[in-house]
C-alpha positions in Angstrom: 65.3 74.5 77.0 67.4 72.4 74.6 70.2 72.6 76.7 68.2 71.5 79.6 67.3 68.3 77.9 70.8 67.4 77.0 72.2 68.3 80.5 69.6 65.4 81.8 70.8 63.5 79.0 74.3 63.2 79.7 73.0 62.2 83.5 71.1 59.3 82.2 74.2 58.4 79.6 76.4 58.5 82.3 74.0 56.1 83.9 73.5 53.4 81.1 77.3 53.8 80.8 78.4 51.9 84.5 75.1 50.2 84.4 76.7 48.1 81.6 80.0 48.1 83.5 79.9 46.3 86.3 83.5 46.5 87.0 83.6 50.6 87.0 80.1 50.6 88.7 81.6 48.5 91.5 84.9 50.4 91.8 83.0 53.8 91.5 80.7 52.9 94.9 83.2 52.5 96.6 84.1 56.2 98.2 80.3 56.5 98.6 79.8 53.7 100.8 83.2 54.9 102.9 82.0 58.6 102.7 78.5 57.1 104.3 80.1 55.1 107.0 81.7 58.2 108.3 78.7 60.2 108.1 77.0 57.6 110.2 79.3 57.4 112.8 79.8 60.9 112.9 75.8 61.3 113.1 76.2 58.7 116.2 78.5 60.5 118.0 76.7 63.7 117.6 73.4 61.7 119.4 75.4 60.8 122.3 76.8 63.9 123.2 74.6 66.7 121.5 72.8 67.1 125.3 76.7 67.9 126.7 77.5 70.1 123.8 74.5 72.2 124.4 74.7 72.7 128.3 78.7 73.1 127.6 77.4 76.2 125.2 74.5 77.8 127.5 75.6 78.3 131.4 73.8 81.3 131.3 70.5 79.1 131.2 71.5 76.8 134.5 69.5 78.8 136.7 66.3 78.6 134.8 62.9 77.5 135.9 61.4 74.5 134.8 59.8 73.7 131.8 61.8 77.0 130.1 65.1 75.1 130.4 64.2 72.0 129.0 62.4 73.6 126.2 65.0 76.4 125.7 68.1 73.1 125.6 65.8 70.9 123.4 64.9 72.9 120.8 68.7 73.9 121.1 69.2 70.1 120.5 67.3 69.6 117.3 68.9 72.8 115.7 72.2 71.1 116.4 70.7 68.0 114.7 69.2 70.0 111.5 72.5 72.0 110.8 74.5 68.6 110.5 72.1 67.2 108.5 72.6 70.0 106.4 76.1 69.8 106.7 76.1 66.6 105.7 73.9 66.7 102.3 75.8 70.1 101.0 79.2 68.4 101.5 78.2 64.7 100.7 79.5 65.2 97.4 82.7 67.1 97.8 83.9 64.5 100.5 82.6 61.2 98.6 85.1 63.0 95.2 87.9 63.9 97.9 87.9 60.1 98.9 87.2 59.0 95.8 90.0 60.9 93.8 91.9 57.9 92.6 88.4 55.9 91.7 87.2 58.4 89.9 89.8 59.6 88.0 90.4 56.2 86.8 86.6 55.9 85.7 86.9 59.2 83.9 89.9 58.3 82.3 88.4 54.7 81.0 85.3 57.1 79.7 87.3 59.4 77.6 89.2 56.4 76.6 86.5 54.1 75.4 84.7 57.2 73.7 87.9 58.0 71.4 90.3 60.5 70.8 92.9 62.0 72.9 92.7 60.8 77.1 94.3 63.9 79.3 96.1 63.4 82.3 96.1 65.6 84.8 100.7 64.9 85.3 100.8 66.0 88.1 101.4 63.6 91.5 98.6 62.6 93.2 98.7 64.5 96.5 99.4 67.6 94.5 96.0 66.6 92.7 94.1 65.8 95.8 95.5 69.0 97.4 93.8 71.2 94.4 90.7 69.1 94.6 90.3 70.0 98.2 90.8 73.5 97.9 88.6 73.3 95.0 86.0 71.9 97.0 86.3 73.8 100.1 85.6 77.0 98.0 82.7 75.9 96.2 81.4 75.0 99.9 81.7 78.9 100.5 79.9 79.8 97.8 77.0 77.0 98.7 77.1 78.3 102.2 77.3 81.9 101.1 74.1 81.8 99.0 72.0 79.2 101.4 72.5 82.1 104.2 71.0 84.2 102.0 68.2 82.2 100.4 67.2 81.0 104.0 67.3 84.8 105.0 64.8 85.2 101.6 62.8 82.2 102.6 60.8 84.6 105.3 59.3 86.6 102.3 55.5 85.3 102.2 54.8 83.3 99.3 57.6 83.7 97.2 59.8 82.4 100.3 58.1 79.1 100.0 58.0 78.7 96.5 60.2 80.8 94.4 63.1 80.8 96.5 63.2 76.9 97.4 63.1 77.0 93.0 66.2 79.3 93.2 68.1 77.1 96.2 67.9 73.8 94.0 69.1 75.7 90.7 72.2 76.7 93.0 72.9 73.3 94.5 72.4 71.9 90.7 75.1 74.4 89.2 77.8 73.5 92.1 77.1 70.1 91.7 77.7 70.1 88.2 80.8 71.9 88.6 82.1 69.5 91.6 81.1 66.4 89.3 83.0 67.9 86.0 85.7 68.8 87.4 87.1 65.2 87.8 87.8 65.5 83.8 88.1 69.2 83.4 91.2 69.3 85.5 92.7 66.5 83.8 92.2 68.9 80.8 94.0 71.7 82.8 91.4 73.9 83.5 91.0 76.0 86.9 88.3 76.9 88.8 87.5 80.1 87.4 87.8 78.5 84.2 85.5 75.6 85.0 82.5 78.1 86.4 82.9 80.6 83.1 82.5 77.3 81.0 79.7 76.5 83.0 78.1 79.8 83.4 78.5 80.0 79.5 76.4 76.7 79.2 73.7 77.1 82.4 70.9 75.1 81.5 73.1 71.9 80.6 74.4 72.4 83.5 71.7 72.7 85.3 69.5 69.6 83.6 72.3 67.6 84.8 73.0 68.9 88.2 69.1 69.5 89.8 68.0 65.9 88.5 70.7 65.0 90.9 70.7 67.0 93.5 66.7 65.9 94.3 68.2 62.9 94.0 71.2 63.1 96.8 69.1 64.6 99.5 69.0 60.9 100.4 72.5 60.1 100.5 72.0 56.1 100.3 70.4 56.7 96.7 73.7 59.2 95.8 76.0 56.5 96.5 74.5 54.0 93.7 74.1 57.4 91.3 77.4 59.0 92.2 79.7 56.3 89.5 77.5 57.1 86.4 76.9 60.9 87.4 80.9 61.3 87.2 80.2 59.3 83.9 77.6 61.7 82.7 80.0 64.4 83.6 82.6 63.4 81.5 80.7 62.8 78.4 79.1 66.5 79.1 83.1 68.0 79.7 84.1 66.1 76.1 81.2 67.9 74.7 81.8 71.3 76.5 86.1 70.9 75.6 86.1 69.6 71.9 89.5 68.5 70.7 91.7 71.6 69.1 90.8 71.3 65.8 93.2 73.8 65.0 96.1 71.4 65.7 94.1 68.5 63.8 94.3 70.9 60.6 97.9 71.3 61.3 98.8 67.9 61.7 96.7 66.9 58.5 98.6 69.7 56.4 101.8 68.3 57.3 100.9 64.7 56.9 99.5 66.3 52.9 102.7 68.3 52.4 105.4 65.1 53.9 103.2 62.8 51.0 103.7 65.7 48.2 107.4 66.0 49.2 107.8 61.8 48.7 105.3 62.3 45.3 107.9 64.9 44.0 111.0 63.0 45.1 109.9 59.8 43.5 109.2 61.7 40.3 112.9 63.3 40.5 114.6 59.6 40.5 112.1 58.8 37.9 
């Protein structure tokens, strides 16, 4: 339970942190309010033509009687409408980082920078990084998609579908999210994916104060676009934490550092 309260402790540091950055909160809405615009217009389009993509999918209903037809294509209608709307809070995220790649990575950097101690970069090009980022993304949507098809099949069990299993469903979109968030500054740090979800899976209820907080949170995407600057914030204070510096290689370079000053210590006392 400790864990838990640091993982939601890291979300609201990562908060206070662009919240007293104007600069980096400003650049950091930026792919949010892009990733919204397209969402709308793509939400727009669908309204205008959701009626054509249904009768296009169901000439076998043409011939039936009134009111079965009307019923039969509406109700085909608002499926249409719910699916995208899922669609479009499950990969709100993944697109807003995918846009957002440069801004972000620029905000992580200035976190690990201002905090101290050594900054990774990721060196390789930028479309190389984008291209791991979307593949990256695209199958942590599998996995999302994967266990929502099977939580929604659980979801019919009588009273545990409506209460244990929507627990279960936010727990999952939590963990992801944490992952998709962290991975901004654990790939700098050279770490895959399997590498990223072991870490993660090692340190579950961090990850999972962080990520559910915000996950409640960005079912309404207007609110994730003012939360999505500090929450990559938050995530790199929690990656620092979860990666400590190789302290190994400290010790080494400190014995060196004590054997170079003995060397000069001896020498001097040579000429002496």
């Amino acid at each position: 339970m400790r864990d838990l309260v640091v993982g939601f402790g890291y979300l609201m540091k990562g908060q206070r942190w662009v919240a007293g950055r104007g600069r980096w909160l400003r650049i950091g809405l930026l792919p949010g309010l892009i990733t919204l615009v397209l969402y709308v217009a793509a939400v727009i389009g669908l309204a205008y033509g959701a009626d054509d993509v249904v009768d296009w999918a169901t000439p076998f209903a043409d011939t039936w009687a009134s009111p079965w037809l009307g019923l039969f294509r509406g109700a085909l209608v608002v499926l249409l409408f719910a699916l995208a709307l899922f669609l479009a809070v499950i990969t709100f995220t993944a697109v807003t980082l995918l846009i957002g790649q440069p801004f972000y990575e620029s905000l992580s950097e200035a976190v690990d920078r201002e905090e101290g101690g050594e900054v990774p970069e990721s060196g390789v090009p930028f479309w190389r990084d984008l291209f791991v980022s979307a593949r990256d993304s695209l199958r942590i949507l599998v996995r999302v998609t994967f266990y929502s098809v099977v939580l929604f099949a659980l979801g019919f069990i009588p009273v545990v579908g409506q209460t244990v299993v929507p627990v279960i469903g936010f727990c999952v979109s939590g963990f992801f999210l944490t992952e998709e968030l962290t991975a901004v500054a654990l790939q700098r740090r050279e770490m895959r994916l399997k590498e990223r979800l072991a870490l993660l899976h090692g340190h579950r209820m961090m990850s999972l104060g962080f990520g559910v907080p915000l996950t409640l949170a960005f079912l309404i995407p207007v609110v994730a676009i003012f939360l999505m600057p500090g929450a990559v914030a938050g995530a790199t204070l929690m990656a620092r934490e979860l990666t400590p510096p190789d302290t190994a290689d400290e010790d080494a370079v400190e014995a060196d550092a004590a054997e170079s000053e003995t060397d000069a210590v001896g020498s001097g006392s040579e000429t002496v």
